[in-house]
N, C-alpha and C positions, 0 to 999 in steps of 0.2 A: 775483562779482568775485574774480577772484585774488587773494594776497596780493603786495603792493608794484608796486600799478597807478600810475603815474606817469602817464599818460593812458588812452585808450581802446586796449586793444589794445597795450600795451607793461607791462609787470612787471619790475621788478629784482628778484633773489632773492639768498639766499645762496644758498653750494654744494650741489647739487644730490645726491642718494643714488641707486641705483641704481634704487630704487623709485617715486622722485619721478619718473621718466619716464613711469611707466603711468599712473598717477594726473595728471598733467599734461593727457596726451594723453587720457584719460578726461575732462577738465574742459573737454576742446576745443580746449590748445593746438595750435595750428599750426606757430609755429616757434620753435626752441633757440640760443641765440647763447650760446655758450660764451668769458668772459675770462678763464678761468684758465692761465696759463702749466702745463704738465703736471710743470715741474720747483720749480714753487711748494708749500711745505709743506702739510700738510693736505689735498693732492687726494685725493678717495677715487675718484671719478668721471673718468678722464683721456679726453686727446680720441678716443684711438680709440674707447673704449668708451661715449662719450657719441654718437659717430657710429653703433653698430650698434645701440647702445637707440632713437636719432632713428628710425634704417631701420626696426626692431621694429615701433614703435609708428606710424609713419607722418607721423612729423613732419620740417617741414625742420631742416638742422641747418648751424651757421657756427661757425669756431673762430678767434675775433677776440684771443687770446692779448695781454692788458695785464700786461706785468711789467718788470721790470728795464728791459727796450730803451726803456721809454719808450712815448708817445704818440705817432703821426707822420702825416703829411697823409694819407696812402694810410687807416690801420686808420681814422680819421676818414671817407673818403670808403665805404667798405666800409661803415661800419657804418651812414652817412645812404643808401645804396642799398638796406638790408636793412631799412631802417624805414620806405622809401618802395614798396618793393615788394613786400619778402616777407610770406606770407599772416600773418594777425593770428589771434589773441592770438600776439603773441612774449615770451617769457621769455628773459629774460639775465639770468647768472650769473656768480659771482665768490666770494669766500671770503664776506663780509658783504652783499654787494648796494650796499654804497656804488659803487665803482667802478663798476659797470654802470651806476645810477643818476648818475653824474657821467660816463660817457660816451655816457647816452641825452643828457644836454645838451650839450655839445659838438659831439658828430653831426649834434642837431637845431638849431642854431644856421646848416645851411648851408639851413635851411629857414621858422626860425621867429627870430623877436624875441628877443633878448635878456629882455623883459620877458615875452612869453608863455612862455620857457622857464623865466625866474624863478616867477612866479605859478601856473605847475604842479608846480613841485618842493616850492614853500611849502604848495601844498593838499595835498601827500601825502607832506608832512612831511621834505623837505630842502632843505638854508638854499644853492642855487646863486647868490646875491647874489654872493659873493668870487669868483666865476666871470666875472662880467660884463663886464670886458675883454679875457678870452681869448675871451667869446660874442660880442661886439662885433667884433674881429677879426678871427674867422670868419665872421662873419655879412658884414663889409663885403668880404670876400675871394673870395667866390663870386659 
């Protein structure tokens, strides 16, 4: 099992090292979903170069950039198309892995329960309860 499996086949991470791509792709992943804005502090990994380690290694790669601009329907719909189709084990990333992890449920809200979203975030230890009206929302909006 990866570290920071939220279900089968989906992983939030922290920020990712140059190295943590071969080793990744060695463990099997398949695809890289990159949230880090490239003008956000601490990037050591920015998107072009998270794009030619993905090519390297032979992983898919999406640069779903969560910063400043906000949340918005589209990066939402992008990122439930890339958890319904692209190939599995996915790793998404962010500076702590929170934020990935809080936009693997939101995504999956245009697919799943509010309470199946809750009850997977609680078994792999994050509290998306205060979330439950923005999942509800989306959930009755699709």
């Amino acid at each position: 099992m990866l570290p920071g499996q939220i279900e089968d086949g989906f992983n939030a991470a922290p920020q990712l090292t140059a190295s943590d791509f071969e080793m990744l792709a060695e463990q099997g992943v398949k695809t890289i979903v990159n949230n880090r804005p490239d003008s956000e502090f601490g990037v050591t990994v920015n998107n072009q170069m998270a794009a030619e380690l993905c090519r390297k290694y032979g992983m898919e790669y999406h640069f779903l950039p969560l910063g400043n601009a906000g949340l918005t329907m589209d990066l939402i719909n992008q990122m439930a198309d890339i958890l319904a189709n692209a190939p599995r084990p996915i790793v998404s990333y962010c500076a702590s892995g929170a934020r990935s992890a809080s936009f693997w449920a939101i995504a999956s809200a245009v697919t799943k329960t509010p309470d199946e979203i809750i009850s997977a975030g609680a078994a792999s230890g994050h509290n998306f309860a205060p979330m439950r009206p923005i999942l509800t929302q989306i959930a009755s909006s699709v």
